[in-house]
C-alpha positions as CSV (number, residue, x, y, z in Angstrom):
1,X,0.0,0.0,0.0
2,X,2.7,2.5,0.9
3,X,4.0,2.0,-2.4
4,X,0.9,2.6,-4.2
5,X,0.6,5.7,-2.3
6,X,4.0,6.9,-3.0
7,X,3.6,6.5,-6.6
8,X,0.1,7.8,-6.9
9,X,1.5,11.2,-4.4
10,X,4.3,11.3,-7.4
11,X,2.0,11.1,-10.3
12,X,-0.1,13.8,-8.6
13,X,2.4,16.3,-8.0
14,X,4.1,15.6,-11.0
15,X,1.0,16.4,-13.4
16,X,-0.2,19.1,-11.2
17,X,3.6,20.6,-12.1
18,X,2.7,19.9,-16.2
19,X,-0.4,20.9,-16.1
20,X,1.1,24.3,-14.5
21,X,3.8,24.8,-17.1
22,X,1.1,23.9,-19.6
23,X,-0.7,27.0,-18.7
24,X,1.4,29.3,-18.1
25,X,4.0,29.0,-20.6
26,X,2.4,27.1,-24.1
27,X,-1.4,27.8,-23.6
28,X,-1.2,31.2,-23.4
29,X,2.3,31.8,-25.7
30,X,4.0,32.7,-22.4
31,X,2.1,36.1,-22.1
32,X,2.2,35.8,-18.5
33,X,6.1,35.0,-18.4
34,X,7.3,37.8,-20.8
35,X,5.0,40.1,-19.0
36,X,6.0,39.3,-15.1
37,X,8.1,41.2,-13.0
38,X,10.9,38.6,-12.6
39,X,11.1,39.1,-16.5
40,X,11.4,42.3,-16.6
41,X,14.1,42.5,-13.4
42,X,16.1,39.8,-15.1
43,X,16.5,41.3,-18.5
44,X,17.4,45.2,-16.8
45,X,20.0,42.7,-14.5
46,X,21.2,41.0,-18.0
47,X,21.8,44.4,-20.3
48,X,23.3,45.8,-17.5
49,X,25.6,43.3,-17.1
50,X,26.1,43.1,-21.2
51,X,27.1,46.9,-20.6
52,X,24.2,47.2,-23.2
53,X,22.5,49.6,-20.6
54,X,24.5,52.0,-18.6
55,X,23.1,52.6,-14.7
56,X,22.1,56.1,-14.2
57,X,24.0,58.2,-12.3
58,X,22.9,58.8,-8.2
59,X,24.2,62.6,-8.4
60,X,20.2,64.1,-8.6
61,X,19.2,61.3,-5.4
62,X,22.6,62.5,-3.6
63,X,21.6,66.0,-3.9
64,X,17.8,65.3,-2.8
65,X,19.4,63.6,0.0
66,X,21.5,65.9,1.5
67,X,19.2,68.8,0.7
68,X,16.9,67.1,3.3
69,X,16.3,68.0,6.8
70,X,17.6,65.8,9.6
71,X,15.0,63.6,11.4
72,X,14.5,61.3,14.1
73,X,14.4,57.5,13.7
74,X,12.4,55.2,15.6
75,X,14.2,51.9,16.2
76,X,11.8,48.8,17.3
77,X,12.6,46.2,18.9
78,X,12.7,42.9,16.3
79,X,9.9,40.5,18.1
80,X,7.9,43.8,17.8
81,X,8.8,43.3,13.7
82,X,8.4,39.9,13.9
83,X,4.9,39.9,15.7
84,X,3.9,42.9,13.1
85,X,4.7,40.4,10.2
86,X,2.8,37.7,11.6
87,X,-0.3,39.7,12.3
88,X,-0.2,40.4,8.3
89,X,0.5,36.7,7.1
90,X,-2.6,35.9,9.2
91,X,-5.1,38.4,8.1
92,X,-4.2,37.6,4.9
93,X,-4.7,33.8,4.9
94,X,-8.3,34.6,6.4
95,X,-8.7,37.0,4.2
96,X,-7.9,34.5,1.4
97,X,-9.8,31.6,3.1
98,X,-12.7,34.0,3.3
99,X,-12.6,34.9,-0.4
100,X,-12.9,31.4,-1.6
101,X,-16.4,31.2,0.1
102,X,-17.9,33.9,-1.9
């Protein structure tokens, strides 16, 4: 029985992975590839580093900077951080879990 289960757990995930690849890259002539954000990060990464694609220069953000005013920073504590971020990851999972229902 384990076996069986092994090999029908396998055949599961493995068709769920086609069927995903299916969809998203030959159904819809990769439109949702070539249009993603990972796409577009890569390619600015890749011309870059081709030295197709110069960076800007940071002299106008340098001058905004230090034509700023000083201010005061608020340092929190990280299990404040870490309790903040794990308020959000919940509310959204009910929030998901609620938007399946309706």
């Amino acid at each position: 029985m384990t076996r069986f289960t092994k090999l029908l757990s396998l055949a599961s995930i493995t068709s769920i992975v086609g069927i995903s690849y299916y969809s998203y890259f030959i159904n819809s002539n990769g439109y949702y590839y070539t249009h993603s954000q990972w796409k577009k990060v890569n390619d600015n990464v890749k011309s870059i580093l081709d030295k197709n694609r110069q960076i800007p220069p940071f002299q106008d953000k340098l001058e905004m900077l230090q034509n700023q005013e000083a201010r005061n920073v608020l340092v929190r504590p990280r299990i404040e951080i870490m309790k903040d971020i794990w308020n959000k990851s919940v509310r959204n999972s009910v929030e998901w879990i609620f938007s399946l229902g309706g």
